[in-house]
C-alpha positions in Angstrom: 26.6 9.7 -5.6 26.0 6.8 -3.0 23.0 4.8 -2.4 21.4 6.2 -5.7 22.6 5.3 -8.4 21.5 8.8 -10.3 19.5 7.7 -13.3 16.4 6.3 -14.0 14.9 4.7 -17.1 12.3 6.5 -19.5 10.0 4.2 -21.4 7.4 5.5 -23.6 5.0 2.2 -24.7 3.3 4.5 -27.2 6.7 5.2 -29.5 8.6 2.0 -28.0 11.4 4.6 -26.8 13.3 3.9 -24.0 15.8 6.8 -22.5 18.6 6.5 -20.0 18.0 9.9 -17.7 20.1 11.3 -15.3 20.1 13.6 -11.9 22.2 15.1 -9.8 23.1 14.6 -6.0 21.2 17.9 -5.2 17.8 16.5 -6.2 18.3 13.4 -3.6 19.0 16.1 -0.8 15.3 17.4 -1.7 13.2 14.3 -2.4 15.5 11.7 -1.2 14.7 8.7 -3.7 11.6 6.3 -4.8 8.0 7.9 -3.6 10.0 11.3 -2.7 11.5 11.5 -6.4 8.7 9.6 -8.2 5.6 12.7 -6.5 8.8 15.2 -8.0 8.6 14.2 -11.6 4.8 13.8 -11.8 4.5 17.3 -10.7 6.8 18.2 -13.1 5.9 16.3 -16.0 2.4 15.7 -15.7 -1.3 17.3 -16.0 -2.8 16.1 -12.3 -5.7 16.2 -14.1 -5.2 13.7 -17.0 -7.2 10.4 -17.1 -5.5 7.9 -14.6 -5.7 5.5 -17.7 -5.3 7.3 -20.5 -1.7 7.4 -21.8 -1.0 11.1 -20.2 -0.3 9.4 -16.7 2.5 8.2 -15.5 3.9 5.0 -13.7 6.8 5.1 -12.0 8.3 2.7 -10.4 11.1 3.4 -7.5 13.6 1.6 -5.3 15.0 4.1 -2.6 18.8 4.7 -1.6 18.4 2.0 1.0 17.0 -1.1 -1.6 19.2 -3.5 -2.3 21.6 -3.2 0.4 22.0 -4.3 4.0 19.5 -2.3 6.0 17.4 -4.3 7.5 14.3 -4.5 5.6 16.1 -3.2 2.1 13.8 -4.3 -0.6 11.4 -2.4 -0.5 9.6 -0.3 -3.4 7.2 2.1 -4.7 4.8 2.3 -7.6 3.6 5.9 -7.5 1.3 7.2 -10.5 -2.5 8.9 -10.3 -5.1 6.4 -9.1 -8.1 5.5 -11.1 -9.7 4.5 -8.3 -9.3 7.9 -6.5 -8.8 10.2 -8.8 -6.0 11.5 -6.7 -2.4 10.1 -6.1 -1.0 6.8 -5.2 1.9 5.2 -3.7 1.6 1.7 -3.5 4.6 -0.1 -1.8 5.5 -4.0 -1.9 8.2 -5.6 -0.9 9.7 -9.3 -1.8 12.7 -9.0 -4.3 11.8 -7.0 -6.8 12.9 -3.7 -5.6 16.3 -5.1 -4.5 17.0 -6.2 -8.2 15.8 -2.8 -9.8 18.8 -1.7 -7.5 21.2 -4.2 -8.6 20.4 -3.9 -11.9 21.6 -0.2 -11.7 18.3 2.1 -11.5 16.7 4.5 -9.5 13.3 4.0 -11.0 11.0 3.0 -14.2 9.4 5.7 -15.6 6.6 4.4 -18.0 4.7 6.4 -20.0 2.2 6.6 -23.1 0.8 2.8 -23.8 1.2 0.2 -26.1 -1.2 -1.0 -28.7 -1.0 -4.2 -28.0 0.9 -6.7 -24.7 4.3 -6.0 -23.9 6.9 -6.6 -20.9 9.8 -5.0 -19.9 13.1 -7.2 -19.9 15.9 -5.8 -17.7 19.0 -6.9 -17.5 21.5 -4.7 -16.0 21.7 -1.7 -18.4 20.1 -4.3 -21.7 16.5 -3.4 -21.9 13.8 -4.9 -24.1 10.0 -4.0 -24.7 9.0 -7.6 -25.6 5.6 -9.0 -27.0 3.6 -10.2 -23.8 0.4 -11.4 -26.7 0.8 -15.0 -25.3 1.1 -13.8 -21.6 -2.4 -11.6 -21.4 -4.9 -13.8 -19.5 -2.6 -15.8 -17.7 -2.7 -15.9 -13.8 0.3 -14.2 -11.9 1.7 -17.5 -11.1 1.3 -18.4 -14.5 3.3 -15.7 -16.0 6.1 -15.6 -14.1 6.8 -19.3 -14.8 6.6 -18.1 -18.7 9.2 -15.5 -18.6 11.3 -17.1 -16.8 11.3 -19.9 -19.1 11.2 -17.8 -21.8 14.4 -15.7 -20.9 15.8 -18.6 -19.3 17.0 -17.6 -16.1 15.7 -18.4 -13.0 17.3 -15.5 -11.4 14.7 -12.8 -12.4 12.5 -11.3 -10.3 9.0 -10.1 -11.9 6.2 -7.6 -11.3 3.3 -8.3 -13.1 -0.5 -7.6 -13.4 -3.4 -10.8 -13.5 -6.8 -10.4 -15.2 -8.2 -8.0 -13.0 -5.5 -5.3 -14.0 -5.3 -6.2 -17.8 -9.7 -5.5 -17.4 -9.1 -2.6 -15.3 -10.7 -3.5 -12.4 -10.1 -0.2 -10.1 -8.5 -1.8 -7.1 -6.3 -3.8 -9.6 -2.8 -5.1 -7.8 0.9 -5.3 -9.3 2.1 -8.6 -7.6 6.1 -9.3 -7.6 7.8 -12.5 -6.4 4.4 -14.4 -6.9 3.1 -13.2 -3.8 4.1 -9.2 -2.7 1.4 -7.0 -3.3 2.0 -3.0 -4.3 -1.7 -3.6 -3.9 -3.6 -0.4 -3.7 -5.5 2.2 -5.2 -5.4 0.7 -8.8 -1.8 0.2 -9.7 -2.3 -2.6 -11.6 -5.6 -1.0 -13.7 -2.9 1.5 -15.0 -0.2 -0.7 -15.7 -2.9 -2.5 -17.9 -4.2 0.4 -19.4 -0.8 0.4 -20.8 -0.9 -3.0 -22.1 2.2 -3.8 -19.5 1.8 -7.3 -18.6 4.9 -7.3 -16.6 8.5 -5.7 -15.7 11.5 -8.6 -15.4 14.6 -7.7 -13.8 17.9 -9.6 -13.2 20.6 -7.0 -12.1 24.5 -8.0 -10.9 25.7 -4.7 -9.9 26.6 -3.4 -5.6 24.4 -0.2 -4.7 27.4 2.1 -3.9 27.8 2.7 -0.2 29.7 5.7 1.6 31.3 4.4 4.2 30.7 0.7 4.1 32.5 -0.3 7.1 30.7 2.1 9.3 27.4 1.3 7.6 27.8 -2.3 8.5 28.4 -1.2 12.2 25.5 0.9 12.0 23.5 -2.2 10.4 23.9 -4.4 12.7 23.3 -2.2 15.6 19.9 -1.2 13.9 19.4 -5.1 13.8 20.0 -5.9 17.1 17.5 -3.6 18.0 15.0 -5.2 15.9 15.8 -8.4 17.3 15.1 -6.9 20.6 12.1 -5.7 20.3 8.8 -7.6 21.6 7.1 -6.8 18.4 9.6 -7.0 15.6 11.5 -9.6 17.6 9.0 -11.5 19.1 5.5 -11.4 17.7 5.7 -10.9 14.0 7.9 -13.5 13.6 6.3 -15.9 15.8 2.8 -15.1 14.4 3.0 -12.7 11.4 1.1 -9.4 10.9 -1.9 -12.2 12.2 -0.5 -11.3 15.6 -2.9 -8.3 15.4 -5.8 -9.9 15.0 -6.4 -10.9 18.9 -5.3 -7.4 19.8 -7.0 -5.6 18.1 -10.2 -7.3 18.4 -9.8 -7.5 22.3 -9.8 -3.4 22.0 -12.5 -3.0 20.5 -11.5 -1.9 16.8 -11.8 -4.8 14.7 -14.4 -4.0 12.1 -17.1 -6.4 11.7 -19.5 -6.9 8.8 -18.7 -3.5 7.6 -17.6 -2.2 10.0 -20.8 -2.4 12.1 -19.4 -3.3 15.0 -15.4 -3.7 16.1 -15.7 -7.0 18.0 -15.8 -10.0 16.1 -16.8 -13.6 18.1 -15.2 -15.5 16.3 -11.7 -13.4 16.1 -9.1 -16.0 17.4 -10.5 -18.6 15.1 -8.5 -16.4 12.3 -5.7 -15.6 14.2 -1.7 -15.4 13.4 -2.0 -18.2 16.9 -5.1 -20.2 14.8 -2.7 -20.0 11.5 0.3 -20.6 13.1 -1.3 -24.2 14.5 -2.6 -25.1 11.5 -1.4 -24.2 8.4 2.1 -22.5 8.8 5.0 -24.7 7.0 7.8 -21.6 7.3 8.4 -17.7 7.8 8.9 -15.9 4.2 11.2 -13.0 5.2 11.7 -10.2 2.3 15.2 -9.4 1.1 17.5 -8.6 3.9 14.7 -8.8 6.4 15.9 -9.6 10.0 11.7 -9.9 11.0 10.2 -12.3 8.6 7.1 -11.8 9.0 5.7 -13.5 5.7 3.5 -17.0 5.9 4.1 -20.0 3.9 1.4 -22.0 4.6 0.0 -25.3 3.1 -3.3 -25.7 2.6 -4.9 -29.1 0.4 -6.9 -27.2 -1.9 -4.0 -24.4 -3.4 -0.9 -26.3 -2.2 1.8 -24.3 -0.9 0.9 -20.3 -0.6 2.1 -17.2 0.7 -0.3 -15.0 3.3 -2.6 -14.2 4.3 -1.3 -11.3 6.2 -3.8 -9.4 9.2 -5.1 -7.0 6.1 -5.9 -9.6 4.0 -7.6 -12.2 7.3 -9.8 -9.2 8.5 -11.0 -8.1 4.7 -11.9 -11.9 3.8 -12.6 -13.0 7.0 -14.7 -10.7 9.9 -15.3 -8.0 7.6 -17.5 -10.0 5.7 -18.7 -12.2 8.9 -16.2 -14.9 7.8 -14.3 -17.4 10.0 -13.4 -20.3 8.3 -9.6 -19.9 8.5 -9.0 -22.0 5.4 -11.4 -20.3 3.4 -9.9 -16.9 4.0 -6.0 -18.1 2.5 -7.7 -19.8 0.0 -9.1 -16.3 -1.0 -5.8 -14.7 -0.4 -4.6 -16.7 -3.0 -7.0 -16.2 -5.6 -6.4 -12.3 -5.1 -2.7 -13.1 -5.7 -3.3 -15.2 -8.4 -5.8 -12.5 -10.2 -3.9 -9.6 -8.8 -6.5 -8.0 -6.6 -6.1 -5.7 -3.7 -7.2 -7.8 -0.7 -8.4 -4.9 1.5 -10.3 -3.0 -1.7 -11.9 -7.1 -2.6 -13.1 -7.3 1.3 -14.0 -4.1 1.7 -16.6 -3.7 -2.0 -17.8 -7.5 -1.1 -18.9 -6.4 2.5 -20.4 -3.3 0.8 -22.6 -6.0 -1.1 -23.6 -7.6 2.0 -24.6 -4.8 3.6 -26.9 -3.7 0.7 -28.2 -7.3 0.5 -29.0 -7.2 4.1 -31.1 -4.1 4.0 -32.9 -4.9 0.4 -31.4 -2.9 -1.9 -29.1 -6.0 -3.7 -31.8 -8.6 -4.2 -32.1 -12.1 -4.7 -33.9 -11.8 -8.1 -30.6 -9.6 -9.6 -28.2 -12.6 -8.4 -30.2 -14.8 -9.7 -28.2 -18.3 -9.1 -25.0 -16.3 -8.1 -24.5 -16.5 -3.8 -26.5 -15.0 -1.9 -24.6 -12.0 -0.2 -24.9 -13.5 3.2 -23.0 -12.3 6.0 -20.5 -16.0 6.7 -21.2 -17.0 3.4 -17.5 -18.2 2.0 -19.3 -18.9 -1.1 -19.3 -14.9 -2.3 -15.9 -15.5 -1.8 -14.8 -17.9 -4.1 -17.3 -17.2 -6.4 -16.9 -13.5 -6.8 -12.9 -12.6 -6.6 -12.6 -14.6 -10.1 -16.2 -12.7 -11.4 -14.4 -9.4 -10.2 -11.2 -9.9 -11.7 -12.9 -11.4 -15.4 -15.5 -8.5 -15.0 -18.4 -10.9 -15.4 -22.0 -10.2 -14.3 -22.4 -8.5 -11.3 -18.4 -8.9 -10.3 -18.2 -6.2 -13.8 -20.2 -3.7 -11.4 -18.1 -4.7 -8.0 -14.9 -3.8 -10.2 -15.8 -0.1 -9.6 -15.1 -0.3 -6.1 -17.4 -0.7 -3.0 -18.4 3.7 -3.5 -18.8 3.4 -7.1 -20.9 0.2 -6.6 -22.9 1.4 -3.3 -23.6 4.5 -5.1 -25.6 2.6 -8.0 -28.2 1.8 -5.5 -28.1 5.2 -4.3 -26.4 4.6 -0.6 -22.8 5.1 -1.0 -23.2 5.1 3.2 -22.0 1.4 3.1 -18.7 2.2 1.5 -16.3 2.2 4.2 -13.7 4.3 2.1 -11.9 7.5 2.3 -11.7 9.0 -1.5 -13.3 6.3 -2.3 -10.2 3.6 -1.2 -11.5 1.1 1.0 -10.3 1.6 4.4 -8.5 -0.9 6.1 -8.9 -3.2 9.4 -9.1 -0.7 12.1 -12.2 0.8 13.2 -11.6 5.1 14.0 -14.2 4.9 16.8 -11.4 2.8 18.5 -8.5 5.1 17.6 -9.4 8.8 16.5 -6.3 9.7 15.8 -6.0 7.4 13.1 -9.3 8.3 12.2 -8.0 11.6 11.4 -5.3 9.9 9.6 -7.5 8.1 7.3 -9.0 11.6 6.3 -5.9 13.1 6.0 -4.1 10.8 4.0 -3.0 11.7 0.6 -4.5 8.3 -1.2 -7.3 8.1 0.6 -8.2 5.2 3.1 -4.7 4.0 4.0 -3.7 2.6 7.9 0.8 2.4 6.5 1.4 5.8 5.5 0.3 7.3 8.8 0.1 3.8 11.4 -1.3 6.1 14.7 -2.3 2.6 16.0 1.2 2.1 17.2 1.0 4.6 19.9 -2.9 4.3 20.2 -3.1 0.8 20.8 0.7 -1.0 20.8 2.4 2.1 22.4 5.0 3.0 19.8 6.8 5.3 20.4 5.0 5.5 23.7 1.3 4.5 25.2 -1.7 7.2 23.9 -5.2 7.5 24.8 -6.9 6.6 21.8 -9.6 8.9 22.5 -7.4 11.7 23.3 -7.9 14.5 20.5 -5.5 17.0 22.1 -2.9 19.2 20.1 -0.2 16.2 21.0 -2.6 13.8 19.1 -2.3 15.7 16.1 1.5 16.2 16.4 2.2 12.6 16.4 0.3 12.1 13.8 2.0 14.7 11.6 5.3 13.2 12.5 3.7 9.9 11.5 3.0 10.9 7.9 6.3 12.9 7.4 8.7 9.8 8.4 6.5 6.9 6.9 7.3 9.5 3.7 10.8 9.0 4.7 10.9 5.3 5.3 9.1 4.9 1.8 11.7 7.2 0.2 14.8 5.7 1.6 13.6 1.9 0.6 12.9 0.6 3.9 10.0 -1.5 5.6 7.7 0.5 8.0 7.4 -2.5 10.3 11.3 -1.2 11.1 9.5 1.5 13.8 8.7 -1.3 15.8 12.6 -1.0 17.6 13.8 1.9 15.6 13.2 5.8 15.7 13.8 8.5 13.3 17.5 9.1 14.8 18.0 5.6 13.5 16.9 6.6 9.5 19.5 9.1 10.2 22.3 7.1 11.0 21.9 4.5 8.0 21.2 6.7 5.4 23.5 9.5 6.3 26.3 6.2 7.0 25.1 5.1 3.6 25.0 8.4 1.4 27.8 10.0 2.7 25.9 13.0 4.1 25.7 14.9 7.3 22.5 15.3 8.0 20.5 16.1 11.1 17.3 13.9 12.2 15.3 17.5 11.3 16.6 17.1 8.2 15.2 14.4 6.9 11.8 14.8 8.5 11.8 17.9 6.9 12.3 15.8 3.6 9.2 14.0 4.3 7.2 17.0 5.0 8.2 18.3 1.3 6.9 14.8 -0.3 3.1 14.9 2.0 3.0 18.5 1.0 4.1 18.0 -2.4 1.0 14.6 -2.7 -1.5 16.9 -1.7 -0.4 19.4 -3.9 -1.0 17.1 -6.5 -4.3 16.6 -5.1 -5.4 20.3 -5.0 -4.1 20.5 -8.8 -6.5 17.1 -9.8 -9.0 18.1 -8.1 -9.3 17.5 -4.3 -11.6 19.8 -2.6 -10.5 19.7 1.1 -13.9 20.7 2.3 -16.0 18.0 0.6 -13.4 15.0 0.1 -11.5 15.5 3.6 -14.0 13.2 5.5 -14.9 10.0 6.5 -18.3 7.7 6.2 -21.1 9.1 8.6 -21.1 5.9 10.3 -17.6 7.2 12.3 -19.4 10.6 12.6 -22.8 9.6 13.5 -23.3 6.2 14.9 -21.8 5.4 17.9 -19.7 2.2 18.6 -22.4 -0.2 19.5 -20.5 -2.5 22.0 -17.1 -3.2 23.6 -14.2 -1.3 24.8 -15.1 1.9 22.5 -19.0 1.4 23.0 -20.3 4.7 22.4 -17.5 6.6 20.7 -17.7 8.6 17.3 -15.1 10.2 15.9 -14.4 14.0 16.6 -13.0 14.8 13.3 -14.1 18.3 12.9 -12.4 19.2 16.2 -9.1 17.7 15.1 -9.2 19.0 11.5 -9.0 22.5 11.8 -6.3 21.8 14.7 -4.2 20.0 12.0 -4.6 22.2 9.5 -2.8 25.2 11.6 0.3 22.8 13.3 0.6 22.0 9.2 1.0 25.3 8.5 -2.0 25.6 5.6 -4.5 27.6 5.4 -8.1 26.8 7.0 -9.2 25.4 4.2 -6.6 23.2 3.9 -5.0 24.6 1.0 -1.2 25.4 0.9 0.2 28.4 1.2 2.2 30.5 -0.8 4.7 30.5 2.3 4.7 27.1 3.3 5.1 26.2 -0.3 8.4 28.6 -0.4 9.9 26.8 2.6 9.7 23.5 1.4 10.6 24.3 -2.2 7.4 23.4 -4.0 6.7 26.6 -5.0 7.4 25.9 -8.7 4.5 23.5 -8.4 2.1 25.7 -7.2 
């Protein structure tokens, strides 16, 4: 087999067992690799319905066939499990260095089961692996711990994943951060990995991920490359700028959400721009392994030092969502959500929650007593509430549920901006409505990467769309959205690649790199069996299509107060239906026994 290496590792922290397990070529021509083969063995192996942290669920943790060798953007990896904060699947995916390593070191993923009684890590070392004590490593900051195992194994070659306070107290939107700063950051990751009393996963690997062909992938490679390089985005302004070059774009059409999402046009946007950053902070680009983009930041700033980020997420959740502009304030935060290992978008999004309840009188000044007030600008909440969050002290214990679970305990869960209760991210629906529908469709809840209809709303990828057109052709882009980001996430790669490449380019590398002969068709139709399969998991956990297939009334029933979209709701429930049939379910979104048949999931049903 190429580009898998066919086995994967079984760990079971309740029994201290760990398994070598392994799988056949056929089962990569279904699922691919990574998020396609980690949604096939929870289905298999797993009760959709058992507690996200209880030791019944699963976290797996999966480089694809592409990680760890030369296509462009190959280190990439996914931590799929059921989310705690959802109650439904997730698949978070992070890049850095860690999933290049897991490749090295020879495996196709980490299962982790059961959980340990007490703090462990995971020591990898090509096919040497220890469950060590991690008793002196619970507290500690990322930062912190990666510094410790590294000194403790003695090799400065590792790379590390690893959970902060807010995942070892089980903070909902807890993070996994790898290489100090790369975030598999949402939907509670890192609350399961501390339910398990997993601290952290080290990894130093030496082997080459079996190639094909590797002449003619190289050939391939670098004409993928040059593509990238040629592109105005992926060439030009996320290198220049970072994901940060968003920020003026998307606040100059009208989408970028404001104080939660009240409005989509912030004043004050450029002050946190990638230009603003870029001016005043940036030391260096940070590109991921084998990255020809480098979009990361390395900036400097007096009072963290040297840091990593923010990227355009993590600006808009700390920064206009909350009415924030202080540029320096904002990567200060950044940091501390590395540091703690929060999700960013999930931090911004409960805090702004807060402000919004604070503004209409619900969260008062006599329950925060000498805690900030929850001011709209105030950087103060900030700083003062990421580390309350992640230690789960006073009111930060109640904002560790999440912006619905914390809206909904003073009985308006209306100011959670959040789709299956995940936060949603830094694009307003009133300004795009097919990523509206997106956000309702998508298997984890409120998610903007697993189905990104902003590049032909707004940046015209693959080509320019009305974003207010809700036609059939609206829907069908979207659809082939969310089947080939399910491809891109299998195979290992980046999704910032489709800025310069197309799905006949996923085609060539893979099939250059696997040895097979498969058509473009082909592998969409792969990623049409893993969102099928997702939901499926849903439906079996308890999704109910007609009550959790939504978004906030505020998209529905307010209107876009100003700007470029001034006046626009989103038409969800005359897209829905529409997207239901070109899927091929049944109206009440539920998969059919015929669909299922066709894309092999039947077994699951």
């Amino acid at each position: 087999m190429y580009g898998n290496w066919g086995r994967f590792l079984r760990v079971n922290l309740s029994t201290g067992e760990v398994k070598v397990e392994e799988y056949g070529e056929e089962l990569a021509k279904k699922w691919l690799g990574s998020r396609g083969l980690a949604i096939y063995l929870l289905l298999k192996e797993m009760d959709p319905k058992a507690d996200p942290l209880g030791p019944e669920n699963k976290l797996i943790i999966a480089p694809g066939p592409l990680s760890g060798t030369s296509a462009p953007t190959g280190g990439r990896y996914n931590v799929v499990t059921k989310s705690p904060q959802t109650g439904f699947i997730t698949m978070s995916n992070s890049g850095g260095y860690f999933g290049a390593e897991l490749k090295f070191a020879g495996w196709d993923a980490i299962v982790v089961e059961g959980q340990s009684e007490k703090p462990v890590y995971i020591y990898i070392k090509d096919d040497h692996v220890e469950i060590r004590d991690a008793s002196h490593l619970w507290g500690k900051v990322v930062s912190e711990t990666e510094a410790a195992i590294k000194k403790e194994i003695g090799s400065n070659k590792l790379h590390i994943a690893s959970i902060g306070p807010a995942g070892e107290n089980l903070v909902k939107f807890a993070a996994i951060i790898n290489d100090g700063h790369r975030a598999a950051g949402r939907a509670g990751v890192g609350a399961v990995m501390g339910s398990k009393k997993l601290k952290a996963i080290a990894v130093e690997g030496s082997k080459r991920v079996p190639i094909a062909d590797r002449q003619k992938f190289m050939l391939v490679v670098r004409e993928k490359i040059n593509k990238l390089r040629n592109d105005p985005v992926a060439g030009g302004g996320l290198p220049k700028y970072g994901t940060a070059v968003l920020v003026n774009i998307i606040n100059e059409n009208g989408l970028y959400p404001t104080r939660n999402f009240q409005t989509g046009v912030f004043e004050h946007a450029y002050e946190q721009s990638g230009e603003a950053m870029t001016a005043k902070y940036l030391i260096r680009n940070q590109p991921c392994y084998a990255c020809p983009i480098g979009c990361g930041r390395v900036n400097k700033l007096p009072t963290v030092g040297v840091t990593e980020g923010p990227e355009y997420e993590s600006i808009w959740a700390l920064g206009a969502n909350l009415g924030i502009n202080d540029l320096a304030s904002i990567i200060e935060a950044n940091h501390q959500c590395d540091e703690f290992g929060l999700d960013t978008i999930s931090t911004g999004g409960t805090l702004a929650a807060a402000m919004e309840l604070y503004e209409k009188g619900y969260l008062t000044d006599e329950e925060l007593g000498d805690a900030p007030p929850f001011r709209w600008g105030n950087t103060e909440v900030l700083h003062y509430y990421i580390e309350k969050i992640a230690k789960r002290e006073g009111l930060g214990d109640k904002l560790a549920e999440g912006s619905y679970r914390f809206a909904e305990m003073y009985g308006h869960p209306e100011y959670s901006m959040s789709v299956k209760k995940l936060e949603l991210p830094a694009y307003d629906p009133r300004g795009a409505e097919g990523h509206g529908l997106g956000y309702a469709t998508n298997n984890r809840g409120g998610c903007h990467i697993k189905n990104y209809m902003i590049s032909p709303e707004i940046l015209g990828y693959p080509y320019k769309m009305d974003p207010h057109d809700i036609s059939d052709d609206k829907v069908k882009m979207l659809i082939l959205f969310q089947d080939l980001s399910a491809v891109i996430d299998a195979a290992g790669l980046c999704l910032f690649t489709t800025f310069g490449l197309g799905a006949d380019d996923y085609r060539d590398m893979l099939n250059a790199a696997l040895g097979w002969d498969f058509s473009t068709e082909d592998y969409l139709k792969i990623g049409e069996r893993i969102w099928n399969a997702e939901r499926l998991f849903n439906l079996k956990a308890g999704f109910d299509p007609a009550k959790d297939e939504t978004l906030p009334k505020r998209f529905l029933e307010e209107p876009m107060p100003e700007g470029p979209n001034k006046g626009h709701v989103v038409r969800l429930k005359e897209m829905l239906p529409r997207y239901y049939a070109l899927r091929g379910w049944t109206e009440d979104g539920r998969i059919p026994k015929e669909k299922a048949e066709e894309l092999g999931i039947a077994e699951f049903l």
